[in-house]
C-alpha positions as CSV (number, residue, x, y, z in Angstrom):
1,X,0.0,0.0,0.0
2,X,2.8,2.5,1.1
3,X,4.9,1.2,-2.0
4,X,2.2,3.0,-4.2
5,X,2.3,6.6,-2.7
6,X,5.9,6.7,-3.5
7,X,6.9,6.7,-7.2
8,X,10.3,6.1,-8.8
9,X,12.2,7.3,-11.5
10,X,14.3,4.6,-13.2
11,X,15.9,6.8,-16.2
12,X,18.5,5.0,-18.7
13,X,18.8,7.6,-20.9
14,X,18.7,11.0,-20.5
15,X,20.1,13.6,-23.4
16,X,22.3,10.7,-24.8
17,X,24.2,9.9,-21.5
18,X,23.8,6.4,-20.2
19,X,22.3,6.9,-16.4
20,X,22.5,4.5,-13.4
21,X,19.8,1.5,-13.2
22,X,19.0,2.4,-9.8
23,X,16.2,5.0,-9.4
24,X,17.1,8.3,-9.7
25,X,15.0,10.1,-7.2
26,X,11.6,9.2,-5.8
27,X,8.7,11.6,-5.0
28,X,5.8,11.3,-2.4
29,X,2.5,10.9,-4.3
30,X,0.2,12.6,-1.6
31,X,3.0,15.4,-1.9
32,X,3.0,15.9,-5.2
33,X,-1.1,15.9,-5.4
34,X,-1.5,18.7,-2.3
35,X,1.1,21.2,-4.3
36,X,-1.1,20.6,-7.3
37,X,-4.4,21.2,-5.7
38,X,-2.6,24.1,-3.8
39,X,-1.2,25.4,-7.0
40,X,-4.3,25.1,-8.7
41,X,-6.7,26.7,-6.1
42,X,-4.4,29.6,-5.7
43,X,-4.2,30.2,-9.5
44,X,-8.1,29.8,-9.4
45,X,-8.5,32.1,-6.3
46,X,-6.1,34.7,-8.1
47,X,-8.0,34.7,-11.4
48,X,-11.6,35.0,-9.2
49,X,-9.8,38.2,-7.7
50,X,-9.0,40.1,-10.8
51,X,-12.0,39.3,-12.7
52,X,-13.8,40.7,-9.5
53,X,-11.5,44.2,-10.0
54,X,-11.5,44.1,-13.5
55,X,-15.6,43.9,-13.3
56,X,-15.6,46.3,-11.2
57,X,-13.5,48.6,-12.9
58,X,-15.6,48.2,-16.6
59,X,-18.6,48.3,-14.9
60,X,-17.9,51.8,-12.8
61,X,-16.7,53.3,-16.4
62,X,-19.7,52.4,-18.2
63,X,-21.7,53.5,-15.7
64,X,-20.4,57.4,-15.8
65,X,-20.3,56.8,-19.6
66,X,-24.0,55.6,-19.6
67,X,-25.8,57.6,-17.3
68,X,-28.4,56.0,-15.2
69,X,-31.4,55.1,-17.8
70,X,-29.2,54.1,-20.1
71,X,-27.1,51.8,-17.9
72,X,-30.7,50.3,-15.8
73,X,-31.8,49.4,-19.6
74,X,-28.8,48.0,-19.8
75,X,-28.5,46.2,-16.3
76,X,-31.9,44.8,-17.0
77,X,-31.0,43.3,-20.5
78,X,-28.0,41.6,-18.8
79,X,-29.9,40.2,-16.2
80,X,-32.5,38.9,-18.6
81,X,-29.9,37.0,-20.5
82,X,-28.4,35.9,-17.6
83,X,-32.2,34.4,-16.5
84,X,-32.5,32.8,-19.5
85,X,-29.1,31.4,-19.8
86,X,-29.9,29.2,-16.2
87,X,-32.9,27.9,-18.6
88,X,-30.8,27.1,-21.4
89,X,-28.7,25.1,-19.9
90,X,-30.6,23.5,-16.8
91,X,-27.4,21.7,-15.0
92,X,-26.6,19.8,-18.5
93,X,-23.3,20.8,-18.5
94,X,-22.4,19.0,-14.6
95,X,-24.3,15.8,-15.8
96,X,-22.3,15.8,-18.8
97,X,-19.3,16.4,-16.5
98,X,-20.1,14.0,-14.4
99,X,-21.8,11.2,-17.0
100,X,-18.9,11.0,-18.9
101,X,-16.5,10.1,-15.9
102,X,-18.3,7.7,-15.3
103,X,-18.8,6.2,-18.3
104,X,-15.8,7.1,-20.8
105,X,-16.8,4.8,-23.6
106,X,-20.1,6.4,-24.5
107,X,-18.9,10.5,-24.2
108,X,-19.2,11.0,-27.9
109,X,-22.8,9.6,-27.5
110,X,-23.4,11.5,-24.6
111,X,-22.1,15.2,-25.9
112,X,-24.4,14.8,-28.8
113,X,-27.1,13.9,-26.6
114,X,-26.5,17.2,-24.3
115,X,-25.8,19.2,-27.4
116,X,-29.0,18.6,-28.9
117,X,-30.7,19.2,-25.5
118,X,-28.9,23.0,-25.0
119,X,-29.3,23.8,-28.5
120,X,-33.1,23.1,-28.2
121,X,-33.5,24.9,-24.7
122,X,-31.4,27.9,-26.6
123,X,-34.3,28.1,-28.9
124,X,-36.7,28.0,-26.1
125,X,-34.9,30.8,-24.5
126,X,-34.8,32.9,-27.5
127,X,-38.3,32.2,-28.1
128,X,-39.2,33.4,-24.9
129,X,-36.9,36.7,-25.5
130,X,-39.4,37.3,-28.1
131,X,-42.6,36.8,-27.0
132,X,-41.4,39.1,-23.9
133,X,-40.1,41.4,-26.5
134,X,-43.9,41.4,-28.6
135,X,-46.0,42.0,-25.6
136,X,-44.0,45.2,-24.2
């Protein structure tokens, strides 16, 4: 069990010099996995905090730009697309996420399957963008 957290690295050849049979060096598993998922949350949390600032920034410059009708009409288009985007996709893309790690054989078969599904619930949406649109 231990023997599988630890991995080896047996090299022969390396750049055209013949290298010692032995193992070269040997890394810790569980190590190696907690400095990724460290690495990667920190690169995640740093890329959450400048979209936050950058967001903040464009929004604050269209605002003065704007004016305040122009940029509520504009804050309630947004938020309409984003209330119809939740419709368009419904959670599809997590049970394709998850579907297809479970089953790997069948993804093809599956992202047609979602495909079809979002592109029919895009229509939906847009159709009810324009029903909205004809009764104002």
């Amino acid at each position: 069990m231990l023997k599988n957290l630890f991995i080896c690295k047996k090299p022969l050849i390396f750049w055209g010099f013949l290298l010692f049979k032995e193992p070269l060096f040997c890394y810790n598993m569980f190590m190696v996995t907690a400095q990724k998922i460290t690495s990667n949350t920190s690169w995640y949390l740093l890329a959450l905090v400048l979209q936050k600032v950058l967001s903040f920034v464009y929004f604050t410059i269209l605002a003065r730009y704007l004016g305040p009708a122009t940029y509520g009409q504009y804050q309630l288009s947004l938020n309409f697309a984003i209330m119809l985007s939740v419709v368009s996709d419904l959670g599809l893309s997590v049970v394709l996420i998850r579907e297809v790690a479970k089953q790997q054989f069948e993804e093809k078969k599956l992202f047609q399957q979602i495909f079809s599904l979002k592109i029919i619930l895009s229509l939906v949406s847009a159709l009810i963008i324009i029903i909205l649109d004809l009764t104002r």
